[in-house]
FIPAGU-380788 format. One record per atom (N, C-alpha, C): chain; x, y, z; atom name; residue in one letter. Coordinates in pm, whole numbers, plus 50000, padded with zeros to 5 digits. Layout:
N
ATOM   c       x       y       z    a   r
ATOM   A       X       Y       Z   CA   A
...
END
This chain:
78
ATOM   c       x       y       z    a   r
ATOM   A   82761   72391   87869    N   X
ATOM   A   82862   72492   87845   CA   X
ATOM   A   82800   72614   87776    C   X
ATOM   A   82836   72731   87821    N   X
ATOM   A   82805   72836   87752   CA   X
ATOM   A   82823   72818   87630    C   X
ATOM   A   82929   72815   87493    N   X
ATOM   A   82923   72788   87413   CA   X
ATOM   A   82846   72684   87305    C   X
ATOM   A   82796   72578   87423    N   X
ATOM   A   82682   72515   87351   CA   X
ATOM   A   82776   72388   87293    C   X
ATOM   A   82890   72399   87333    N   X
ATOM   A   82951   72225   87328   CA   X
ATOM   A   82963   72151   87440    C   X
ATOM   A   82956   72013   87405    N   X
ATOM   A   82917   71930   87555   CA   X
ATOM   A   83035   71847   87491    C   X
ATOM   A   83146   71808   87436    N   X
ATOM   A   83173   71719   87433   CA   X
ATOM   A   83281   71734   87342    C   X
ATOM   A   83429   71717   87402    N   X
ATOM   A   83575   71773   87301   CA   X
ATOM   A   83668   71609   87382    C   X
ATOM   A   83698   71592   87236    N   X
ATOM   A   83759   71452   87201   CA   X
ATOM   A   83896   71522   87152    C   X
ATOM   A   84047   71533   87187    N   X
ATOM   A   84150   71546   87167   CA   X
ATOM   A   84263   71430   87136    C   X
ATOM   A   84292   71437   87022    N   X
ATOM   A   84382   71360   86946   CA   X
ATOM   A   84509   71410   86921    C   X
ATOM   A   84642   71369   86903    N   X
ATOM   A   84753   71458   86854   CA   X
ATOM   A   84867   71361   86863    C   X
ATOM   A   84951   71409   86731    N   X
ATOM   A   85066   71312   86720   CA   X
ATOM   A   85185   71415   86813    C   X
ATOM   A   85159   71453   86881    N   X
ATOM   A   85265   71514   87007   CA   X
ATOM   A   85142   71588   87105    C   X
ATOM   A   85215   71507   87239    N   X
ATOM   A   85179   71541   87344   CA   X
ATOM   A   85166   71734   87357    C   X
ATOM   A   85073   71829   87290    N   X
ATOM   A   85077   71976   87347   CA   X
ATOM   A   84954   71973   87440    C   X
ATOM   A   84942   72012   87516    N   X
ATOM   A   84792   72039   87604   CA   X
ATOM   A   84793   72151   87667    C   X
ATOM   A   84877   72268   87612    N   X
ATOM   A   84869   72389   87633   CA   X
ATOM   A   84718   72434   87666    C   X
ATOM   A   84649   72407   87577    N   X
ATOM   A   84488   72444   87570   CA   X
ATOM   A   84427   72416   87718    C   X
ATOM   A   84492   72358   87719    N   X
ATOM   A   84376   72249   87792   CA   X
ATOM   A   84355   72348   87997    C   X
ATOM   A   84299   72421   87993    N   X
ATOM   A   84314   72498   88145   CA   X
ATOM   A   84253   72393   88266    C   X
ATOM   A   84213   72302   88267    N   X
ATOM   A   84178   72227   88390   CA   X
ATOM   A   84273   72084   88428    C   X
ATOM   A   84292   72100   88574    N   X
ATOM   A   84392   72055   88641   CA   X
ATOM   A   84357   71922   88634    C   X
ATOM   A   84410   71856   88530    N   X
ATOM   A   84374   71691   88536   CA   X
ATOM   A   84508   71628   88465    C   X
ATOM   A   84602   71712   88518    N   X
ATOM   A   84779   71626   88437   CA   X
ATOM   A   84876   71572   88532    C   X
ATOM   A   84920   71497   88501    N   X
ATOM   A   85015   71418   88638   CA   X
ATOM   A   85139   71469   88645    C   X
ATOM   A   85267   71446   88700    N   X
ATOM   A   85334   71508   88745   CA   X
ATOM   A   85429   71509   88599    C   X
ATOM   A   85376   71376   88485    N   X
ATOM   A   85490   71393   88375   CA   X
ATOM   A   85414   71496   88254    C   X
ATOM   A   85282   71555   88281    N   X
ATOM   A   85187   71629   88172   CA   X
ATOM   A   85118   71577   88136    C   X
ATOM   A   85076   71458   88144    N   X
ATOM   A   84962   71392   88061   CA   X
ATOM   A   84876   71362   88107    C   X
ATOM   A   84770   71341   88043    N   X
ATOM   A   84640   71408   88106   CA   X
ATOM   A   84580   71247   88169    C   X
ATOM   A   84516   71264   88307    N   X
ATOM   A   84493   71192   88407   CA   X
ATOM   A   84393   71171   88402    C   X
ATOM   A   84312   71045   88258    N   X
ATOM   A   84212   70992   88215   CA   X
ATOM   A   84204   70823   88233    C   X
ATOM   A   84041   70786   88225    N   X
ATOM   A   84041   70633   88216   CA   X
ATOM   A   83961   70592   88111    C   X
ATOM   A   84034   70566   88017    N   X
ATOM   A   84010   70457   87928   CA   X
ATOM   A   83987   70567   87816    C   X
ATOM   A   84046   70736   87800    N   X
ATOM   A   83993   70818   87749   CA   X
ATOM   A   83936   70936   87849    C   X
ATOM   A   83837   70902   87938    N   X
ATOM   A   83764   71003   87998   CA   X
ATOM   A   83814   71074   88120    C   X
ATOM   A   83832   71195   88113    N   X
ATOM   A   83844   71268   88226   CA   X
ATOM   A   83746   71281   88351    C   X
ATOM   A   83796   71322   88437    N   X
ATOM   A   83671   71385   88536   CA   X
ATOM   A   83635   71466   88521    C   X
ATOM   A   83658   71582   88419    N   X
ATOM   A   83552   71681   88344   CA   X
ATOM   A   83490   71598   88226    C   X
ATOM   A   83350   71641   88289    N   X
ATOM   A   83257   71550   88210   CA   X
ATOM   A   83219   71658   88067    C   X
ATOM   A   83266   71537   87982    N   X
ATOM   A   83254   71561   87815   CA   X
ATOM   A   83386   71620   87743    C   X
ATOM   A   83495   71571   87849    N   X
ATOM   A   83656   71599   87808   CA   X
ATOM   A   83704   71464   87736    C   X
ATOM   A   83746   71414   87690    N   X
ATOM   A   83814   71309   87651   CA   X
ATOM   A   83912   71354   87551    C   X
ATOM   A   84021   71226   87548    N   X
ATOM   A   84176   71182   87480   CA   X
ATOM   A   84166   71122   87442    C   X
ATOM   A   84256   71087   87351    N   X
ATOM   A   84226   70987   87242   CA   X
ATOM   A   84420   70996   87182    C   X
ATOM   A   84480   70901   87165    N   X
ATOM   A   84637   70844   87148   CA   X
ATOM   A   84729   70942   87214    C   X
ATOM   A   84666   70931   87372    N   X
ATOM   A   84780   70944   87473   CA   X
ATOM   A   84843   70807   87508    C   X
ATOM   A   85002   70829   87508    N   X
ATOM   A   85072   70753   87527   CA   X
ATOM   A   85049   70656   87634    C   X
ATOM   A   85034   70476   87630    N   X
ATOM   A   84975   70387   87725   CA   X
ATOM   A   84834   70446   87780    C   X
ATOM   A   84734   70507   87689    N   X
ATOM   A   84609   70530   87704   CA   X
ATOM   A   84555   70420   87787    C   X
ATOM   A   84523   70307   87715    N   X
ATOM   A   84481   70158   87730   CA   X
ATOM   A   84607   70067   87724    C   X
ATOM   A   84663   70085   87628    N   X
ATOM   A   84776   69969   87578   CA   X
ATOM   A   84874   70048   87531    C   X
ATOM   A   85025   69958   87463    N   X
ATOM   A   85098   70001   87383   CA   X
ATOM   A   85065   70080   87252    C   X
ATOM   A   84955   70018   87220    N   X
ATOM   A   84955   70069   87051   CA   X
ATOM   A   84809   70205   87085    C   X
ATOM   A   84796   70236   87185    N   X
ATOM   A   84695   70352   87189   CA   X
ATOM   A   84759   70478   87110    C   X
ATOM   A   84852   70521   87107    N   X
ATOM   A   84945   70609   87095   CA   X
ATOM   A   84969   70578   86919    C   X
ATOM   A   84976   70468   86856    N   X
ATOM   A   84957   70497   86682   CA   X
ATOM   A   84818   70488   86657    C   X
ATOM   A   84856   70490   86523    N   X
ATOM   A   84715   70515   86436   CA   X
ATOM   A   84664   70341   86448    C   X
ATOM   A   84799   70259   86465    N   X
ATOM   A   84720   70102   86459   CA   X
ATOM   A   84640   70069   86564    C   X
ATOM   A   84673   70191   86689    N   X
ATOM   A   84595   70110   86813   CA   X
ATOM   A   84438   70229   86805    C   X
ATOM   A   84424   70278   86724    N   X
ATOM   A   84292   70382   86764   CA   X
ATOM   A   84170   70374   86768    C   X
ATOM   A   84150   70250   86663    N   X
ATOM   A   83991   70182   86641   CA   X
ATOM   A   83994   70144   86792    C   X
ATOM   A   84035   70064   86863    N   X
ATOM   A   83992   69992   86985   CA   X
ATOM   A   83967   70093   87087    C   X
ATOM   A   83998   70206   87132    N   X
ATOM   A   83980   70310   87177   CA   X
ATOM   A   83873   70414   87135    C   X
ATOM   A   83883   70397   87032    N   X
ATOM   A   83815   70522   87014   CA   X
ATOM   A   83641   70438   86982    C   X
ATOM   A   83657   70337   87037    N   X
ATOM   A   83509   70268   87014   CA   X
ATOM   A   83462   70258   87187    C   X
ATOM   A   83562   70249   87271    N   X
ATOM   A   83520   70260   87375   CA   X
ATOM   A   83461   70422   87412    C   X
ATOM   A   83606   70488   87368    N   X
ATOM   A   83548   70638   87393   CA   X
ATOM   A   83392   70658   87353    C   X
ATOM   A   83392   70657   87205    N   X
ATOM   A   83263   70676   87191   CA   X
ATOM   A   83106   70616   87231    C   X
ATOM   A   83123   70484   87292    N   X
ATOM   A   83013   70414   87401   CA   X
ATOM   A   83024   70531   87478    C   X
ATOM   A   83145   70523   87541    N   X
ATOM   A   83074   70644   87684   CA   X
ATOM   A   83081   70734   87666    C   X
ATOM   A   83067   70844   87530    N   X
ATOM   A   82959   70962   87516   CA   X
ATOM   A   82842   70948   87520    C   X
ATOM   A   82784   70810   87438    N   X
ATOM   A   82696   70826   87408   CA   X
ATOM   A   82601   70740   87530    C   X
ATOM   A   82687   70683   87577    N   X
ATOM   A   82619   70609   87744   CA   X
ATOM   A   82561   70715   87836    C   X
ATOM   A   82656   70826   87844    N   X
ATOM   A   82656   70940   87940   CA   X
ATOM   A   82607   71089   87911    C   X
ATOM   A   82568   71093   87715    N   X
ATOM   A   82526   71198   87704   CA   X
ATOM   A   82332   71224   87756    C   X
ATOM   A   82349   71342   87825    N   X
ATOM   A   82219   71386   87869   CA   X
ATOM   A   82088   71488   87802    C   X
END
């Protein structure tokens, strides 16, 4: 990236993704990831609603996620 970041992890206790300019949201807004990762490489989510499971979406379900997320930065960073 021009700016010299490779890698934006988005969290939020309400669904906004205003920011977000690339076409990866389904027909209800939410962003159209697996397990976290987008198909823009070095995009990831983190407590979107039924991410992985029920509890992705609180703070109780985030360790289990956000340990996968972070394997595959660091699996895939170049």
């Amino acid at each position: 990236m021009k700016e010299g970041i490779s890698t934006v992890i988005w969290t939020s206790y309400r669904p906004d993704y205003g920011w977000v300019k690339f076409p990866i949201f389904d027909d209800m807004g939410f962003p159209i990831q697996t397990d976290g990762a987008t198909e823009i490489p070095g995009l990831y989510f983190m407590g979107v609603h039924w991410m992985r499971k029920g509890k992705s979406a609180i703070l109780y379900g985030v360790e289990e996620d956000a340990e996968i997320v972070a394997r595959h930065i660091v699996e895939n960073r170049g």
